[in-house]
N, CA and C atoms as a LAMMPS dump frame, in Angstrom:
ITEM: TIMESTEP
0
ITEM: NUMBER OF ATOMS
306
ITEM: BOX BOUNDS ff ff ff
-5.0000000000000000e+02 5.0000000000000000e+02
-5.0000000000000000e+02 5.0000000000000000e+02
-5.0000000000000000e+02 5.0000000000000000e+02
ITEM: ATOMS id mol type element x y z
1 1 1 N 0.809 -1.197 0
2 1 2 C 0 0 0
3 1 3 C 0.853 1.263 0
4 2 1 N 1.994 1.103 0.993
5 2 2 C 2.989 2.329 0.454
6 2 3 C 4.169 1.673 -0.594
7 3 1 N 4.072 2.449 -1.694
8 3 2 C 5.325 1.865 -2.701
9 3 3 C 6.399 2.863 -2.617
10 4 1 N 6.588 3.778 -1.603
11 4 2 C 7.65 4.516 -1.29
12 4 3 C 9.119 3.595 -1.053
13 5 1 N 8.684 2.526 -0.042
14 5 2 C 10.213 2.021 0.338
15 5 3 C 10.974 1.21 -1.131
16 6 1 N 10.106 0.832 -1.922
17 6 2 C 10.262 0.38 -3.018
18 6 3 C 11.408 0.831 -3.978
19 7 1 N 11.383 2.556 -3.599
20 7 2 C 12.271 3.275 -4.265
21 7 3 C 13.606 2.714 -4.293
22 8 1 N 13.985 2.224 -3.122
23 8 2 C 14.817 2.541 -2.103
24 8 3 C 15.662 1.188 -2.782
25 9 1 N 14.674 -0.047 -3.285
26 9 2 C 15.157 -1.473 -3.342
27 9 3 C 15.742 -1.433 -5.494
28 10 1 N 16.214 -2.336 -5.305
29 10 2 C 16.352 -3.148 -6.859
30 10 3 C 14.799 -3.616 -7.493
31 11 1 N 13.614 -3.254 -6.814
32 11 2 C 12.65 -3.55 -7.51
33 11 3 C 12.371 -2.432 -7.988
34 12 1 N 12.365 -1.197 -7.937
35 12 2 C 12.75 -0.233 -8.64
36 12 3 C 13.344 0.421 -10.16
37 13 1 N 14.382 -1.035 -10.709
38 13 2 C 14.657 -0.895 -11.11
39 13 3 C 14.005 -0.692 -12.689
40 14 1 N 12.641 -1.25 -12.617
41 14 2 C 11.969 -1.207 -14.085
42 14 3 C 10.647 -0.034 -13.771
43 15 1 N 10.52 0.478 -12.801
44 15 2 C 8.907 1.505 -12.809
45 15 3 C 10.546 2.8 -12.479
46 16 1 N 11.185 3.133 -11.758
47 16 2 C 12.265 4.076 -12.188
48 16 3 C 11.533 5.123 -11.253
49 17 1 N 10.675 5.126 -9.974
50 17 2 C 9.693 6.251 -9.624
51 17 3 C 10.843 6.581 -8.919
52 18 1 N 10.695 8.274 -8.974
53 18 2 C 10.944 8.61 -7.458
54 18 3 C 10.31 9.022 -6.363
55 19 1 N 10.8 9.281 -5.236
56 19 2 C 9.701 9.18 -3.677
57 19 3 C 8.545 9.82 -4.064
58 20 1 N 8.748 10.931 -4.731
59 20 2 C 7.1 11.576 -4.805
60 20 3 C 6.044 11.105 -5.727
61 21 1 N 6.301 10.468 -6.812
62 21 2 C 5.65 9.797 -7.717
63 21 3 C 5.058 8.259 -6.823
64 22 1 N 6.25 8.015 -6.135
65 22 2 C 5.973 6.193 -5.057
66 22 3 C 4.865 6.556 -4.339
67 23 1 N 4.495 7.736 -3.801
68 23 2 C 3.467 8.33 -2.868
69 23 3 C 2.435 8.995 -3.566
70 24 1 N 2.724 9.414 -4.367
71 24 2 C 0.962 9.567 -5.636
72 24 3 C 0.718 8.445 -5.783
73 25 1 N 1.372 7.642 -6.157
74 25 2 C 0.533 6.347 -6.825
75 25 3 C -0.009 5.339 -5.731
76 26 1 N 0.456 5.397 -4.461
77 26 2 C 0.328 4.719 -2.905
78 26 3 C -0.724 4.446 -3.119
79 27 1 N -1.639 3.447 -2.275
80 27 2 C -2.475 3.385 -2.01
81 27 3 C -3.14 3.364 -1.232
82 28 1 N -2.738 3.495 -0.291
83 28 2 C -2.241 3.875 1.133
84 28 3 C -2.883 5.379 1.446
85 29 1 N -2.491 6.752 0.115
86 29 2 C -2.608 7.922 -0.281
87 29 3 C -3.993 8.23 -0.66
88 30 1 N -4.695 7.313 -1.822
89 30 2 C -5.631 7.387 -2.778
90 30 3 C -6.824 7.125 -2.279
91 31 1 N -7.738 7.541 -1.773
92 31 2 C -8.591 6.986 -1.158
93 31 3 C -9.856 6.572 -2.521
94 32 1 N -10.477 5.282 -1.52
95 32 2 C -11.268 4.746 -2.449
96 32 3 C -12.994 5.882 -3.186
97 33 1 N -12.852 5.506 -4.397
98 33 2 C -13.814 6.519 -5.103
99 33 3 C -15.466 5.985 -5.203
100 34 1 N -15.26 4.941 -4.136
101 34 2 C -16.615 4.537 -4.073
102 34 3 C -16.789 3.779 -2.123
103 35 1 N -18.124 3.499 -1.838
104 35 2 C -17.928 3.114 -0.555
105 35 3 C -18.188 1.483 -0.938
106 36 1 N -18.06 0.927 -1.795
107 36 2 C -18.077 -0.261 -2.347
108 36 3 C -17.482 -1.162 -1.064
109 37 1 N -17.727 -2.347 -0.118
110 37 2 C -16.813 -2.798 0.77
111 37 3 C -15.729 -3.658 0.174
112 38 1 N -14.415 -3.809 1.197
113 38 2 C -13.392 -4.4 0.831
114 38 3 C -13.137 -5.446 1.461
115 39 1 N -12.538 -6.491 0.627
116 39 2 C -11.657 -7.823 1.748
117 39 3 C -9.965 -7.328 1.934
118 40 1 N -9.489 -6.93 2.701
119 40 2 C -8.242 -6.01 2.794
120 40 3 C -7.383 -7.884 3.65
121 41 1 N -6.972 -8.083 2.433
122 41 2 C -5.77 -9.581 2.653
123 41 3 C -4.138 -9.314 2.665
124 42 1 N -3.882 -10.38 3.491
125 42 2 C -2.485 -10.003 3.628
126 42 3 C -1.656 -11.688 3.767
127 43 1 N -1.003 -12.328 3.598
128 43 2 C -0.395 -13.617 3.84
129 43 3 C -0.2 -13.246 5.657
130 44 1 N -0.625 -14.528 5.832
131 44 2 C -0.195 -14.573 7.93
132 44 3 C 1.319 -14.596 7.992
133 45 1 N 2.069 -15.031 7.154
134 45 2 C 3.545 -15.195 6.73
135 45 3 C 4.471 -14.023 7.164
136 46 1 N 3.859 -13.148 6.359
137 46 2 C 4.466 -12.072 5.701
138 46 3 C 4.771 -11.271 6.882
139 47 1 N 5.99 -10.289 6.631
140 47 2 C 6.694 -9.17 7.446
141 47 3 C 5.693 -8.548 8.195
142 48 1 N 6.363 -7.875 9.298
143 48 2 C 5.309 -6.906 10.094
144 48 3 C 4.604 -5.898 9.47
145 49 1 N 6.219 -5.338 8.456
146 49 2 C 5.686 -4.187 7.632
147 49 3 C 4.434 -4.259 6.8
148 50 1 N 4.266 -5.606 5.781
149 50 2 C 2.879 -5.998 5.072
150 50 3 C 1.485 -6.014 6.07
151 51 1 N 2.064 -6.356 7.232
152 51 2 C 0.668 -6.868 8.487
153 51 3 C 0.298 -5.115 8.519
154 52 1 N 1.542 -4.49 8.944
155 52 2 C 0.559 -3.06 9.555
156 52 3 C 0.421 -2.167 8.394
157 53 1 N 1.259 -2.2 6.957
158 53 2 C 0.274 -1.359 6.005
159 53 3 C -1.368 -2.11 5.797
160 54 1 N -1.203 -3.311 5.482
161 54 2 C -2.526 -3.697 5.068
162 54 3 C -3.664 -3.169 6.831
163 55 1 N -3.148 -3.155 7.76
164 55 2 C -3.758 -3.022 9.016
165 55 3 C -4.469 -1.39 8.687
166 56 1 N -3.183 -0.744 8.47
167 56 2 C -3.382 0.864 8.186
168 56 3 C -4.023 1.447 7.027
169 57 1 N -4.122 0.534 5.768
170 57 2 C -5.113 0.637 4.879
171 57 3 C -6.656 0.762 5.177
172 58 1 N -6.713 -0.569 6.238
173 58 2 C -8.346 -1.232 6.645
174 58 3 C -8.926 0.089 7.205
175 59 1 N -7.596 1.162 8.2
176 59 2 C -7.907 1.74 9.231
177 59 3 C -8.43 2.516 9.007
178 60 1 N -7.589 3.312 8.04
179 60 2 C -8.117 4.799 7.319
180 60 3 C -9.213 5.001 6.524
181 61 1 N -9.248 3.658 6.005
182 61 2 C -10.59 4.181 5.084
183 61 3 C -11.976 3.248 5.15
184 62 1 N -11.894 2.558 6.452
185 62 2 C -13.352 2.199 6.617
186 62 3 C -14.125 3.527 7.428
187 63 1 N -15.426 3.235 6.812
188 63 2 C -16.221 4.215 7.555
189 63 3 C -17.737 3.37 7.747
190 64 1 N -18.575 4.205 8.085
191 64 2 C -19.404 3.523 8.273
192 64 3 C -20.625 3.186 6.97
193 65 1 N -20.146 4.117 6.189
194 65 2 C -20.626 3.491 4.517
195 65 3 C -19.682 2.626 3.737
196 66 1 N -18.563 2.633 4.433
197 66 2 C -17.55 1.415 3.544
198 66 3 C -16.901 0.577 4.617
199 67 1 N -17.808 -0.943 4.461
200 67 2 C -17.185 -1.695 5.081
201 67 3 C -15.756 -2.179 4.704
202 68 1 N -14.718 -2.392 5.981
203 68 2 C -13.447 -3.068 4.936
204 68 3 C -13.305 -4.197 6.514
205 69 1 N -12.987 -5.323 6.036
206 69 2 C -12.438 -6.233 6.766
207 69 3 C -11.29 -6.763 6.431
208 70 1 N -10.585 -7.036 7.564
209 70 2 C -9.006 -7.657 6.917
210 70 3 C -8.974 -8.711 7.323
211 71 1 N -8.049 -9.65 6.89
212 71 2 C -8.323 -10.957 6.784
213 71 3 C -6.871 -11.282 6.384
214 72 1 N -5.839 -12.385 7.214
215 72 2 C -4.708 -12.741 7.508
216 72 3 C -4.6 -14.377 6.948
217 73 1 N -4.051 -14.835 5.95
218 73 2 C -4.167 -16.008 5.336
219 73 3 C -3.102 -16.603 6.312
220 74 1 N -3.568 -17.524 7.067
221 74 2 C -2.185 -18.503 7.724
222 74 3 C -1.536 -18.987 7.14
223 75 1 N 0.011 -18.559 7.756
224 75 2 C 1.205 -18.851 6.549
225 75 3 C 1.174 -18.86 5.657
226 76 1 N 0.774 -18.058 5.096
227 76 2 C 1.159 -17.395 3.878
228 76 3 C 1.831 -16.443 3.404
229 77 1 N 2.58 -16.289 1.95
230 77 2 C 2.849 -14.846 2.037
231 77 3 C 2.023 -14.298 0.539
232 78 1 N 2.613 -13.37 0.077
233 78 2 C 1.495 -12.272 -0.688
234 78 3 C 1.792 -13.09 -2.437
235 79 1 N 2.484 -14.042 -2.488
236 79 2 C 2.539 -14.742 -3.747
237 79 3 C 1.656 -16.477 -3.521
238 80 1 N 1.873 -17.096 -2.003
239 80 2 C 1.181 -17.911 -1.75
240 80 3 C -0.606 -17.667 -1.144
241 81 1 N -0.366 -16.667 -0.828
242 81 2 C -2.135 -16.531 -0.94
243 81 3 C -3.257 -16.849 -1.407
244 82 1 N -2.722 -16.358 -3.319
245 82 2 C -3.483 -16.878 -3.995
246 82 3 C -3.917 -18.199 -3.893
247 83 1 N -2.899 -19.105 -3.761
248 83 2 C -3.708 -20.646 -3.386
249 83 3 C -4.696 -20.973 -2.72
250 84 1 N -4.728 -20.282 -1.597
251 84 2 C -5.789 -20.764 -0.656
252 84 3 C -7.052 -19.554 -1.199
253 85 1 N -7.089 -18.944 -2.235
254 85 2 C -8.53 -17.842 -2.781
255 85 3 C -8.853 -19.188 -3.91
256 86 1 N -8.041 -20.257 -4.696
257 86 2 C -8.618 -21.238 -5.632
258 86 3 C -9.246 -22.348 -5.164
259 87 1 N -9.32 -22.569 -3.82
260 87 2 C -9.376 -23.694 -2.723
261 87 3 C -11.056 -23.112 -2.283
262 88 1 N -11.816 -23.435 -2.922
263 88 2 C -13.367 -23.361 -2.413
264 88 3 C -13.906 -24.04 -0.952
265 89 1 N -12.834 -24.627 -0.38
266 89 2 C -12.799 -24.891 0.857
267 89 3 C -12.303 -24.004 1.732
268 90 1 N -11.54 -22.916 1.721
269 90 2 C -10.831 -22.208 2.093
270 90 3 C -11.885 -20.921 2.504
271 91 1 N -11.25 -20.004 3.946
272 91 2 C -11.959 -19.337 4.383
273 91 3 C -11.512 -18.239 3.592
274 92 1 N -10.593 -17.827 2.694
275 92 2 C -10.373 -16.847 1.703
276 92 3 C -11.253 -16.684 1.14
277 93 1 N -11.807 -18.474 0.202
278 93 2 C -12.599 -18.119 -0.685
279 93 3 C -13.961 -17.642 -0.591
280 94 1 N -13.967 -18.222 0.73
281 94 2 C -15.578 -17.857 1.942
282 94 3 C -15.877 -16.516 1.476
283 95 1 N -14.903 -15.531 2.174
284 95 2 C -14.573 -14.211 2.255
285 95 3 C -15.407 -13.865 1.041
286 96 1 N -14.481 -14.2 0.086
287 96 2 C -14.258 -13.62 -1.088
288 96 3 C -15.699 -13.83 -1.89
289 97 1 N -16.507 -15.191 -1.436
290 97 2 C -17.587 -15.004 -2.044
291 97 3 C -18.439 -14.038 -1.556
292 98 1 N -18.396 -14.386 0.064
293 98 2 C -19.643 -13.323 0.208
294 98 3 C -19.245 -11.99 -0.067
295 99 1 N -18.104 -11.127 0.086
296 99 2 C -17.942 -10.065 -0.462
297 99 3 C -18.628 -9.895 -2.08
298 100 1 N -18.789 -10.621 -2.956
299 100 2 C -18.953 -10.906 -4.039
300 100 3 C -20.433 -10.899 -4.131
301 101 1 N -21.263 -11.723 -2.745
302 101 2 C -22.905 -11.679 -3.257
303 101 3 C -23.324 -10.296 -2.288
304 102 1 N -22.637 -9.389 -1.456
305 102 2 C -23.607 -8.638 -0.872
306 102 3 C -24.019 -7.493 -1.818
């Protein structure tokens, strides 16, 4: 959600942003243009840093016309996730449906 530290790394090396462009495009920054609700996911795996942006995403921009719930995939990280959203057994995919029928 922040692509600022990004600058900073070798993944950088093909989008070429610098800090102020990493923070326009944030998402973190952008707030959502509808109150549409969200499933705000994160791998249970993953760094602190992924736990508290996705935490600080949920934070800022739920209100009480936009639901957002977050939701922590056990052991996972943000490339293994996806597995358990193809797994119709899976409480991802739970999530993900009912977000889908409300």
């Amino acid at each position: 959600f922040e692509l600022e530290p990004i600058v900073h790394t070798s993944l950088n090396t093909g989008p070429q942003m610098d800090i102020e462009e990493a923070v326009r495009e944030s998402p973190t920054f952008i707030p959502p243009v509808t109150n549409a609700p969200q499933l705000v996911v994160a791998g249970g795996g993953e760094t602190s840093e992924f736990l508290r942006q996705s935490d600080d995403y949920a934070n800022k921009f739920r209100s009480p016309e936009r639901a957002m719930e977050r939701y922590d995939v056990p052991e996972m990280d943000h490339f293994d996730e996806l597995e358990r959203l193809a797994e119709e057994d899976s409480v991802f995919f739970e999530k993900s449906m009912k977000l889908i029928r409300q």
